[in-house]
Each structure stands twice: as C-alpha cells, then as structure tokens.
N, C-alpha and C positions, 0 to 999 in steps of 0.2 A: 504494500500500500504506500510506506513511504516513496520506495523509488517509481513507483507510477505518477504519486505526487510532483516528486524533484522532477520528472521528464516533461510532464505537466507546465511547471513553471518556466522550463528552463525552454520550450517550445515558443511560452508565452512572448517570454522575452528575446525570443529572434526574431519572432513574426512582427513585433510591436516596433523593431527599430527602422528608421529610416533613416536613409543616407541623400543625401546633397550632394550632386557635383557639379563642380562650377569651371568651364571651362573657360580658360587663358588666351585670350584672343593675339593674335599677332599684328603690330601695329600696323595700321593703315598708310598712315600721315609718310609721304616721303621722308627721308632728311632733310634739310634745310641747311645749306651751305651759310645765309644769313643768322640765321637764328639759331642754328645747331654746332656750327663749326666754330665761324669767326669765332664766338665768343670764349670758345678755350684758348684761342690763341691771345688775349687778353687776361683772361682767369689766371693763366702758366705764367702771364709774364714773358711769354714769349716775344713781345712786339717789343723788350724792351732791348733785349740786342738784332731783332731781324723788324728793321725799322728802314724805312727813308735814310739813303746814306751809312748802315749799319750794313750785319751781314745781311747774305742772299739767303733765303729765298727775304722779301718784302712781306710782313704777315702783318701790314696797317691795314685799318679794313678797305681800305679803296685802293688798295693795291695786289690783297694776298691770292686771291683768284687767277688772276692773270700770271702771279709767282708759281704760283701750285700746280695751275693744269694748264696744259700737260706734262709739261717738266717732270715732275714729282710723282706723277700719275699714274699708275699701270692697270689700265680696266680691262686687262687678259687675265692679270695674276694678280689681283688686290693686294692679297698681302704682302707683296712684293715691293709694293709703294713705298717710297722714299718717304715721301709725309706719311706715312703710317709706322715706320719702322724706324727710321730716326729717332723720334722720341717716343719709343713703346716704352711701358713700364719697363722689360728687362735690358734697356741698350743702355749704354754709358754715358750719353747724352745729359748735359746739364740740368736740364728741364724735361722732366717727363710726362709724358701724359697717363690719366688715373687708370685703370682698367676700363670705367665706362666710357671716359672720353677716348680712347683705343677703339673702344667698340663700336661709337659712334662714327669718328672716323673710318673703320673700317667698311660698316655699312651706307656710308655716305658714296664712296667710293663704288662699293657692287651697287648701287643704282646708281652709276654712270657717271658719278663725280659732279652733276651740274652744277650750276651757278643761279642756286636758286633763293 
C-alpha cells in the first residue's frame, strides 16, 4: 500500500510539472560600422596614436573607413583581417580589443565590412 502510494505521488508530480523554453533569437540588426565599430576605436583609445598625422591606419571617425577597407580587410578569410587580429585580445599589441569588441569586429567584417 505504501509503495503504490509513493508511485502515486511521485507520478503526480511529473505529470504536474511544466517546463518553458525560451528560444534565443539571432540578431537581426546588421553591424553598424557607425554605431558598432567606430566607437571602440575611441572606447580603446585607439585614435589617440592612429590619428590625423599619427600612425597609419587613421581611426578619426571621418577618416577610419577609408583607413580600414580595404587595406585591413579580408572578406575571403575574416579572420585573417589585419583590423581584427592586430588588436585581438591575445596579440601583443598595445591596445586590445575586449573579446566582444573582437566579436563585433569580426562579425562586422563576415557581413561585408560596409560602411554603414
């Protein structure tokens, strides 16, 4: 009697549970070269050696676009990109960039790098 009981309850309580899942949607939104890139290259401090008259590549915002691509660009092998690997988290580079700003970069780049 008891174990018919405890199989009783313990039925109760699988049939009574519900689960939720919530699925993780993948972003829509392009990158944004304006609003996504530039501004790490400000955030890092970057512009304050690759400036107007500083080193190359120019990463002022009215100039870094035209520094970067194509120059720095590889839209065969992303990751290969000079502005993505230069300053990845693990190079030697002065200034790095964080892992998401890597990320963003990287995925700026596999959609075609624009100038948007």
């Amino acid at each position: 009697m008891l174990f018919s009981t405890l199989i009783l309850i313990f039925a109760a309580a699988l049939t009574s549970c519900e689960y939720e899942f919530v699925e993780v949607a993948e972003p829509t939104e392009p990158m944004s070269f304006a609003a996504d890139i530039l501004p790490i290259f400000s955030q890092n401090g970057c512009v304050t050696c690759h400036k107007t008259g500083g080193t190359s590549p120019d990463l002022t915002a009215d100039k870094a676009y035209n520094a970067i691509y194509p120059a720095l660009v590889n839209l065969t092998t992303p990751e290969q990109s000079i502005i993505y690997v230069k300053p990845a988290p693990s190079s030697s580079h002065a200034v790095k960039y964080t892992p998401a700003q890597a990320s963003q970069v990287l995925a700026w780049i596999k959609e075609g790098a624009l100038n948007n």
